[in-house]
C-alpha positions in Angstrom: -14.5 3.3 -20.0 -14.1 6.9 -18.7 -13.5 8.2 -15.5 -11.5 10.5 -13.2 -9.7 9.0 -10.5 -7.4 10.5 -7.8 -4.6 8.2 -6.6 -3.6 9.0 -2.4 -0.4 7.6 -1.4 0.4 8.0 2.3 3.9 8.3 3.2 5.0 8.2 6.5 9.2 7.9 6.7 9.4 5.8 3.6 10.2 8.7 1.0 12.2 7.3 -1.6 10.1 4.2 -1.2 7.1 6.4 -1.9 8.6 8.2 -4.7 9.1 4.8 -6.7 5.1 3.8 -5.9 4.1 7.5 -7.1 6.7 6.6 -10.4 4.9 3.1 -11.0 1.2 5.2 -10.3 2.6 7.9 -12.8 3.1 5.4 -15.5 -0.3 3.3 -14.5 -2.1 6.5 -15.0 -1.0 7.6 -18.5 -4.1 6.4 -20.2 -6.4 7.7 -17.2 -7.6 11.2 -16.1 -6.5 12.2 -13.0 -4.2 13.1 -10.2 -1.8 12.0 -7.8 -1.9 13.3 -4.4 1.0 12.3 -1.9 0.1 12.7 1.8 2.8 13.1 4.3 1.9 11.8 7.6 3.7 14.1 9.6 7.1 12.2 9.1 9.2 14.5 10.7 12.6 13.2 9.0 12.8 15.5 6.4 10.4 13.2 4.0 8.2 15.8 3.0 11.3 17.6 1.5 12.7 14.8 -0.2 8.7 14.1 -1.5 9.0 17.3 -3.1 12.0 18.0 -4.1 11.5 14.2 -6.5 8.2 14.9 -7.7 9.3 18.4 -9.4 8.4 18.8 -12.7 6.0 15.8 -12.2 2.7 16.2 -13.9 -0.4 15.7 -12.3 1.3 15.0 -9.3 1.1 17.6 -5.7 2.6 16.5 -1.8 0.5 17.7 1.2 1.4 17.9 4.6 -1.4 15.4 7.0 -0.1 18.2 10.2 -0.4 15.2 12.4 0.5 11.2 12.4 -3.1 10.1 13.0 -2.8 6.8 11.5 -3.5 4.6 8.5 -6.8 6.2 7.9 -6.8 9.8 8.7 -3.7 10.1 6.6 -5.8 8.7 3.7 -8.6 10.7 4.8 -6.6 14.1 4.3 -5.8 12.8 1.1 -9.4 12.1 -0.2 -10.4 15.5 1.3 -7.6 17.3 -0.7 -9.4 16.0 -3.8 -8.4 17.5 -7.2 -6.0 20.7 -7.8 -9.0 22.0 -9.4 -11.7 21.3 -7.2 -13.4 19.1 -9.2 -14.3 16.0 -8.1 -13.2 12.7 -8.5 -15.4 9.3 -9.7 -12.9 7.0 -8.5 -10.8 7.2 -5.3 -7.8 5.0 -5.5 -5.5 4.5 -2.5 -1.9 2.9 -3.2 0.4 1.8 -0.4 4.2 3.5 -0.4 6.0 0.2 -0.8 3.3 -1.1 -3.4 4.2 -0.7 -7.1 1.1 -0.9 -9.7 1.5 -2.8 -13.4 1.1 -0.5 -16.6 -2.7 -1.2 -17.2 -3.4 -1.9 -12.7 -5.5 1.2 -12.3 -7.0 1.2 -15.8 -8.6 -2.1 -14.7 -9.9 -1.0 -11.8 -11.3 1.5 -12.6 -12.6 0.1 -15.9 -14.6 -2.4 -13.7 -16.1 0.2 -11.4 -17.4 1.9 -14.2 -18.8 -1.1 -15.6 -20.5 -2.6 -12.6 -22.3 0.3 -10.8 -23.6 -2.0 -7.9 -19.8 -2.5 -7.3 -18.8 -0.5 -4.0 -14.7 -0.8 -4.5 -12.5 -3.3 -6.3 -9.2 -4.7 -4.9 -5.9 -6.0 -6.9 -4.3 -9.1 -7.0 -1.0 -8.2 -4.6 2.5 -10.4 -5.1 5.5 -10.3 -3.5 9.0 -9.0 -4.8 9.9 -12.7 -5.2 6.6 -13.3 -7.3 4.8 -14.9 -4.5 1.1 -14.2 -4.3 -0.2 -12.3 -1.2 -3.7 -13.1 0.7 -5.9 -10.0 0.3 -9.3 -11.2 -0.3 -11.0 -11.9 2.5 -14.9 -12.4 4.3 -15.5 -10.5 7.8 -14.4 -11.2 10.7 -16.3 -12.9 13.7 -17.0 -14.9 16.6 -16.6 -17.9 14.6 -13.4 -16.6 12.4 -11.8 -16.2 15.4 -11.9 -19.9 16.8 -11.0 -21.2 13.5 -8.3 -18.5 12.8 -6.7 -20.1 16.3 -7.6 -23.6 16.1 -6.0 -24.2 12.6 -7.3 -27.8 12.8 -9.4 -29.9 10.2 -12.1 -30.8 11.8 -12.8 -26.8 13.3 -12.2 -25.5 9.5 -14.3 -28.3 8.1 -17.0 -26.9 10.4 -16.5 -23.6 9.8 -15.7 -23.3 6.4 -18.0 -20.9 5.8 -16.2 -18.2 8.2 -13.0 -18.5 6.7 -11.6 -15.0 6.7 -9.0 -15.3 4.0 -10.7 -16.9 1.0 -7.6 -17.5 -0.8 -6.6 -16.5 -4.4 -8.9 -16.2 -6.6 -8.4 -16.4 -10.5 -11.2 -14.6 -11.6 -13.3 -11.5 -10.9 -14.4 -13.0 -7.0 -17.0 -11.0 -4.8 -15.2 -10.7 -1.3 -16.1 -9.1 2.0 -13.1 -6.8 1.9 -9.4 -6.7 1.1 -6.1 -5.1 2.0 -5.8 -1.7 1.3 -2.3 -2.0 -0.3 -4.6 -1.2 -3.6 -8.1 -0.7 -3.8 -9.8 1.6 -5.5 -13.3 3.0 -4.8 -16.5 4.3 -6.0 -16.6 8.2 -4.6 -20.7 8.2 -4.3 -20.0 5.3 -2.5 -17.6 7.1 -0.1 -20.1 10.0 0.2 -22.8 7.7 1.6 -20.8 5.7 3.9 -18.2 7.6 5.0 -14.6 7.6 5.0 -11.6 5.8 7.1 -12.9 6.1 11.2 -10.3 8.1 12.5 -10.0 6.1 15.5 -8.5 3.6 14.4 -4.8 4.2 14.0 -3.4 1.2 12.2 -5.2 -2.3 11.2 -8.8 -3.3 11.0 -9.8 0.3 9.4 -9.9 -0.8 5.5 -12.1 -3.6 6.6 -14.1 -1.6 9.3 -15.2 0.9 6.5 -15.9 -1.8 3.6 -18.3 -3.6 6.8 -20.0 0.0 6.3 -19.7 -0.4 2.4 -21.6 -3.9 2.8 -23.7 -2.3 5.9 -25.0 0.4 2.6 -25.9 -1.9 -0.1 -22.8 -1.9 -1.9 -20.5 -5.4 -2.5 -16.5 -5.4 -3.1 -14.6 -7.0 -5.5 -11.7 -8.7 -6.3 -9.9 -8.4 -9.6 -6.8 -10.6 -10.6 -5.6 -8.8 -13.4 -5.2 -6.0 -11.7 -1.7 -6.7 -10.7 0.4 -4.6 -7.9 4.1 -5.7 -6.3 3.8 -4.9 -2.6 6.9 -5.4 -0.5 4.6 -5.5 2.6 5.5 -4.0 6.4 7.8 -1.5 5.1 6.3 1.3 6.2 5.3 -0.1 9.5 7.8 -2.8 10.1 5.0 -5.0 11.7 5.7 -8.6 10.4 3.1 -11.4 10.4 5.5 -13.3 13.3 6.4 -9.9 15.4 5.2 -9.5 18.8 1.9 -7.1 18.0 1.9 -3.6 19.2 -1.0 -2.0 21.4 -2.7 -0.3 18.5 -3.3 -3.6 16.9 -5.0 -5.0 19.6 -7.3 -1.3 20.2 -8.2 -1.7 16.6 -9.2 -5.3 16.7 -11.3 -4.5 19.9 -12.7 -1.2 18.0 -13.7 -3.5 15.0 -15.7 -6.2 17.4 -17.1 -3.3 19.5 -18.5 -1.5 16.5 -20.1 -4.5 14.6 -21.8 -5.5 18.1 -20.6 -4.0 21.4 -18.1 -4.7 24.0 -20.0 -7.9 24.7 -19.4 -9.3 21.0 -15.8 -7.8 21.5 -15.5 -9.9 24.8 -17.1 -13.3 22.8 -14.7 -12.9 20.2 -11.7 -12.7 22.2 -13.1 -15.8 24.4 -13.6 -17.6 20.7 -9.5 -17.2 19.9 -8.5 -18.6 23.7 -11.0 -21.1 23.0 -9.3 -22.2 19.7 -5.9 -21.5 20.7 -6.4 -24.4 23.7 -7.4 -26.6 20.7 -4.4 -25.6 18.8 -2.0 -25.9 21.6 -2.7 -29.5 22.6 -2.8 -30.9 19.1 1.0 -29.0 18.5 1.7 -31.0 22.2 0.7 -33.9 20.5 2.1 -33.7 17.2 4.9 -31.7 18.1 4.6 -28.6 16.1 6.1 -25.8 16.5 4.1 -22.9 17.4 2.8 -20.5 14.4 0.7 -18.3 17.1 3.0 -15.0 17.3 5.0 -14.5 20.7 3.3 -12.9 23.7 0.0 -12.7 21.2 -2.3 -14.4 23.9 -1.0 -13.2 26.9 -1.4 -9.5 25.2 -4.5 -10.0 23.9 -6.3 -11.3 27.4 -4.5 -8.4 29.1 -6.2 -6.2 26.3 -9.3 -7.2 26.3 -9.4 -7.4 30.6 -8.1 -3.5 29.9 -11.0 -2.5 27.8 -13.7 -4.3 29.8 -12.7 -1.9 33.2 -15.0 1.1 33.8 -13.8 4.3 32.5 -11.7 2.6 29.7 -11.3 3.1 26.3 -9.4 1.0 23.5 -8.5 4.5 21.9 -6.4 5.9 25.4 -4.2 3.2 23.9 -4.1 4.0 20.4 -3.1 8.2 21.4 -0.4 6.5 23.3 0.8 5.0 20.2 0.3 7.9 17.9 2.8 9.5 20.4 5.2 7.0 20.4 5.1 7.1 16.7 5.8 10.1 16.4 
């Protein structure tokens, strides 16, 4: 299969991290015509130096300046914008984290697939750990439903709703999924040009799955590939861990996600869904003494969230600038 593809990796004060990725991409993309672009997101500790400075002498591989830390998304965004040194255009668009590190033949796969399957919207890798432990990325939407099972974590409520499962596990073969983590993914560029890109609103969280919901919303399905195999470390770049105390631009871009599948009111429901769920996980841990896996302050933040968003005048994104500041 044939192809061009432009690899985007977004760094944001992770340089020599980011510099190994762009190595492992390098080496992935020996058999594949393309580029590299490396997208600074407005570090501000010197990265951008460091980015350059280790890629010279690098083929096929630039570093760009995002101007501003505008997230997850819009960094990507300026990446897929910057397109080729040349100007021509890209078939395949395939976005990399900065603590992920693809196998020799990763990005060959991918994009061998796209090319292959032209009903195929994007394709996502199989992700492990440094210690060779696999990593959840395939997953169906979120919902109403996803989110009372997500926080009741009990048999009978799964059984029930089995078929709203957001993670669908790990699949061993070519699986069709909703959407998945955007540590690798690689997709279609027609499909980009009918959809969209990232929504720039979102700062950090929910936008990979918010723009493969348009993806879906188009006509186009996702895929997941397991021999397309990436090391992620995972959280390096943000240092949110599954168990840390959330910060507020999760919670705006959960409310964002909910809001723009079916308003504030289905954004409301699917808040009221977790509480309901986490009442049904908190008396069966009373009664079976288990320890609590539901992260620390999560439901008393994500009430006072939601309550926020619901007053007049107020916006989930007043939050998310507040962050991007804070960030920076």
């Amino acid at each position: 299969m044939s192809g061009c593809v432009l690899t985007v990796i977004l760094n944001y004060r992770t340089a020599e991290m980011t510099l190994r990725a762009a190595q492992a991409a390098l080496a992935a993309m020996e058999e594949v015509t393309g580029e590299i672009v490396i997208v600074d997101n407005d570090s501000g500790d010197g990265s951008e130096d460091i980015l350059r400075d280790g890629t010279r002498g690098w083929p096929r591989t630039r570093v760009i300046q995002s101007g501003h830390n505008g997230g997850f998304g819009a960094g990507n965004n300026v990446g897929i914008r910057a397109g080729l040194s040349d100007g021509a255009r890209p078939d395949f668009i395939y976005l990399l984290n900065s603590d992920a590190f693809p196998e020799r033949d990763a990005i060959t796969k991918l994009r061998d697939y796209l090319g292959a399957h032209p009903d195929c919207g994007f394709v996502g890798s199989h992700i492990q750990g440094e210690d060779g432990e696999d990593h959840i990325t395939a997953f169906q939407f979120h919902s109403a439903w996803s989110e009372l099972e997500t926080a009741a974590q009990t048999g009978l409520v799964s059984r029930l709703l089995r078929k709203h499962i957001v993670p669908i596990g790990m699949p061993r073969s070519p699986t069709r999924v909703d959407w998945c983590a955007g540590a690798s993914v690689m997709f279609r560029h027609a499909t980009l040009d009918q959809v969209g890109l990232f929504d720039e609103r979102f700062f950090l969280y929910f936008e990979e799955t918010d723009l493969c919901h348009r993806i879906s919303d188009a006509g186009w399905h996702g895929m997941f590939l397991p021999t397309s195999r990436v090391v992620h470390v995972g959280g390096a770049s943000t240092g949110v861990t599954e168990h840390a105390r959330k910060p507020a631009y999760w919670f705006d871009s959960r409310w964002l996600y909910f809001t723009n599948r079916g308003g504030r009111g289905y954004a409301l429901l699917t808040t009221l869904a977790y509480l309901a769920g986490a009442i049904i996980w908190n008396t069966r841990r009373v009664i079976e003494r288990k320890e609590d896996r539901i992260p620390p302050y999560f439901l008393r933040d994500l009430l006072s969230h939601t309550m926020r968003s619901l007053m007049p005048g107020a916006t989930a994104s007043q939050d998310t600038k507040r962050a991007r500041e804070a960030a920076r």
